[in-house]
Structure formats: structure tokens, C-alpha cells
VOTORFI-683122 format. One record per residue (C-alpha): residue in one letter; x, y, z. Coordinates in steps of 0.25 Angstrom, whole numbers, plus 5000, padded with zeros to 4 digits. Example, Ala and Ser with C-alpha at 12.3 -4.5 7.8 and 13.67 -1.06 7.14 Angstrom:
BEGIN
a504949825031 s505549965029 
END
This chain:
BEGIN
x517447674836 x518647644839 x519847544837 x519647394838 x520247364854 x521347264857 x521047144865 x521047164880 x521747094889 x521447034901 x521647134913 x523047134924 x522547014935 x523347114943 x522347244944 x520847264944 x520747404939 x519947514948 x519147564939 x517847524935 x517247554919 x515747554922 x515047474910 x514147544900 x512947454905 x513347504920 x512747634917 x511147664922 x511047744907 x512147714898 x511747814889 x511947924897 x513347914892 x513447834879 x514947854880 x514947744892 x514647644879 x515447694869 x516747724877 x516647554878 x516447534864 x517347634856 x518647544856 x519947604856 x520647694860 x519447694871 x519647594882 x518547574892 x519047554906 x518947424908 x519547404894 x520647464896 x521047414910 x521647274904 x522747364898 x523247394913 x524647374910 x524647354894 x524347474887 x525447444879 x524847304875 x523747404873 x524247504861 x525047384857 x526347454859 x527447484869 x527147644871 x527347744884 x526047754890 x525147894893 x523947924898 x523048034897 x522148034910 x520848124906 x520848114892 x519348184890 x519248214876 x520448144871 x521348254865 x522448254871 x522548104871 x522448094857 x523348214853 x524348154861 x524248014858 x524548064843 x525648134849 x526248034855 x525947884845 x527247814855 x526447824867 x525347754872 x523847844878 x522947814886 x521747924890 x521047894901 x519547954902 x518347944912 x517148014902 x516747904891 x516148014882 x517848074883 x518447934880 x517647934867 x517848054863 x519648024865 x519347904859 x518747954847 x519748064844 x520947944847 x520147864836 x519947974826 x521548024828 x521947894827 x522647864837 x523047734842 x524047754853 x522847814863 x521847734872 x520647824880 x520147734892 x518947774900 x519547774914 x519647844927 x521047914931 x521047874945 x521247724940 x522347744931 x523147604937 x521947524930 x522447564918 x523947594918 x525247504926 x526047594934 x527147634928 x526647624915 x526147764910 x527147864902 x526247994902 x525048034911 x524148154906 x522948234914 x522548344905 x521448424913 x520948334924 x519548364930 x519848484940 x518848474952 x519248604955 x518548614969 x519148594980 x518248484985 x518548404971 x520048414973 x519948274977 x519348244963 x520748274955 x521248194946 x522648264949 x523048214964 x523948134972 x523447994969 x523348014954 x524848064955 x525147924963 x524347874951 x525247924941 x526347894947 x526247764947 x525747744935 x526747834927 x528147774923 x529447844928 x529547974918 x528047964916 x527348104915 x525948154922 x525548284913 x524348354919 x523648464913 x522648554919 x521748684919 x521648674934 x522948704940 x522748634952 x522848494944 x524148544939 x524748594953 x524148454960 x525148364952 x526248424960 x525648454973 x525248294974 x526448244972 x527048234987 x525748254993 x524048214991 x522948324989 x522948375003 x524448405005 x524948295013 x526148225009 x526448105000 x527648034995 x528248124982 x527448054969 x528748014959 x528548134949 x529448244945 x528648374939 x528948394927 x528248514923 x527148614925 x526548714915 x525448824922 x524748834907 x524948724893 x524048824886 x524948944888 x526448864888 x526948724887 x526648614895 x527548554904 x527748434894 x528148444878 x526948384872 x525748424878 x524448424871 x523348524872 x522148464880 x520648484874 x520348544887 x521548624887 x521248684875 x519948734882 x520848784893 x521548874884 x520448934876 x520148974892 x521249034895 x521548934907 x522848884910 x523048724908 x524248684918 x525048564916 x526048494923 x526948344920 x527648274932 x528348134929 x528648014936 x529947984942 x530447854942 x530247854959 x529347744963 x527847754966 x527347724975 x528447764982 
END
């Protein structure tokens, strides 16, 4: 399954990536998730982490074009990264996804769309500088990050202060971050940590301007003009349970500041 790969290159002598791929033979029962094997072996579009970390700085070299680059963080069962990667055939995707059985599944509905301009690598958010220089990603996108709507698992959100600082490096001057959510406090905490961390104490202001907010894409538009209706979005409307969205960009201030 899947395309015929391009040669790998040898990885930047300049970083050792954080994160760790565990091997299929690494696992006490491998065949408790079969997908551990096949994630490995389906070939492109699907990237294995440790297969994909050599393209630290050369996604570019990767597609084999020149192309503005966007990243889909969450990409689950892959249909907004294949609907927009259709969308859009001048800019370069890449879906990051912790399940294997999800980046099989995105992979598989890349392969049978076609399309060639759209990578799903098996990689945890929290380490997105393994993967990406800073400075060199066009479009950020969280569609519907894990909640952990208790209190206690506050601590647990994807959306927070350091992921901000994250993105802010890692997003070029006029970059965008589009986030949407059916828990309102995801959407709300992109503003609330941009001059200060989860516990209310102040930090220097992150370089982003906000762009726009929308309290519900399933009832009016979103706060961009291309936005593409999630699989789990679609779910939401059939609820009745407003999806809130916003987009900030990134200034041309420096960060770190």
C-alpha cells in the first residue's frame, strides 16, 4: 500500500530530536495493536517518526517543490487533511497523529484521493521542533483537541502557553494558528495565554495579532474564508453543539523576544 518513498537523508548534525518512536518489536504483544506494524510498512504518505525527522528543515526537498508549508496537528481520521490538501494543490501538508490505527486510516483516504501534496506522520504535538525549523511553517491547524475538561486535567491541554511559544516560533511572520473546538475553553485560552501562563501570572506579550473569533462554524462562518467541515464537527452539528473557532497570526516581532 502506498507510494514508493524517496531516499532519506542523513539527519541535521545540529539536533537530536526529543521524541522517541518505540520499535514494533519494543512492544510485550505486538499484536495487540497490529497497526504498530503496518503504520511502518504502508509507505507514503505515511511517515513513521523516526522516518520523517531527517526532513527537519527540507520538506521542500521532500515534495520535491518549493511550496508554503501547513500543518495539520490532530489529524485523527484524515478528513480535513485530505479535503483541504485537494483544496489547496500549491501548498505543501503535513498531519501530525499519535493513534497508528488514525494514521492508517488518513493515509488510506490520501492514497485513494489521490493526492500527492500531503504527508501523515505518527508524532506527538509537544515536539513539533523535531520536525519543523522555526520560521518555516505557513498555516497551523488544531481542529478539536482532546478537552480534558476537569479541572485537575487542565494541565493536560494541548492549547496552553507553551504550545503558543511553540507556534510562535515555529510559524513565519503572517503565519496563521486556526483552532477549532466543541469545548469553548480551548477557544477562549488562545487569547487568555498570550501575555500570561495558565495561572494568571504575567509573560512577555506572544508576537500574534487575533485575527478573528466565531462562537459557532456550524451556525455562521468561520473566521477565515476556507474553512472545511471536520469529521468530528460534523458530529457536533448533528448534536446541536456549537463548534467555536478562532485564527490569530504571527507579527513580524521577534520570538523569543
Amino acid at each position: 500500500m502506498g507510494a514508493p518513498g524517496r531516499p532519506t537523508p542523513q539527519p541535521d548534525e545540529g539536533y537530536a530530536p526529543r521524541f522517541v518512536d518505540p520499535q514494533p518489536e519494543d512492544f510485550r504483544r505486538p499484536d495487540v495493536n497490529t497497526y504498530v506494524t503496518t503504520h511502518r510498512t504502508f509507505g507514503l504518505p505515511l511517515l513513521a517518526a523516526d522516518a520523517a525527522q531527517p526532513w527537519r528543515g527540507r520538506w521542500s526537498e521532500h515534495f520535491g517543490r518549493e511550496a508554503p508549508l501547513h500543518v495539520e496537528i490532530g489529524s485523527g481520521n484524515g478528513f480535513f487533511l485530505r479535503d483541504m490538501a485537494l483544496r489547496h494543490h500549491d501548498w505543501n501538508w503535513v498531519g501530525i497523529e499519535i493513534r497508528y490505527k488514525r494514521t492508517v486510516m488518513c493515509a488510506t483516504k490520501l492514497v485513494r484521493a489521490e493526492v500527492t501534496n500531503a504527508r501523515i506522520v505518527r508524532y506527538h504535538a509537544a515536539y513539533l521542533d523535531d520536525l519543523f525549523l522555526p520560521g518555516s511553517i505557513s498555516g497551523l491547524y488544531v481542529n478539536h483537541p482532546d478537552p480534558w475538561s476537569r479541572e485537575r486535567e487542565a494541565k493536560n491541554r494541548l492549547i496552553s502557553r507553551w504550545f503558543l511559544e511553540d507556534v510562535a516560533r515555529l510559524l513565519r511572520p503572517g503565519g496563521w494558528l486556526r483552532v477549532k473546538s466543541d469545548f469553548r475553553p480551548n477557544v477562549d485560552r488562545v487569547v487568555e495565554v498570550l501575555d500570561r501562563d495558565e495561572e494568571g501570572i504575567p509573560l512577555p506579550r506572544l508576537p500574534f495579532e487575533v485575527k478573528g473569533i466565531a462562537d459557532d462554524v456550524n451556525s455562521g462562518p468561520a473566521p477565515w474564508p476556507d474553512d472545511v467541515m471536520t469529521n468530528y464537527q460534523r458530529k457536533m452539528l448533528v448534536k446541536g453543539v456549537p463548534v467555536p473557532a478562532i485564527e490569530i497570526t504571527r507579527t513580524d516581532a521577534p520570538w523569543p523576544a
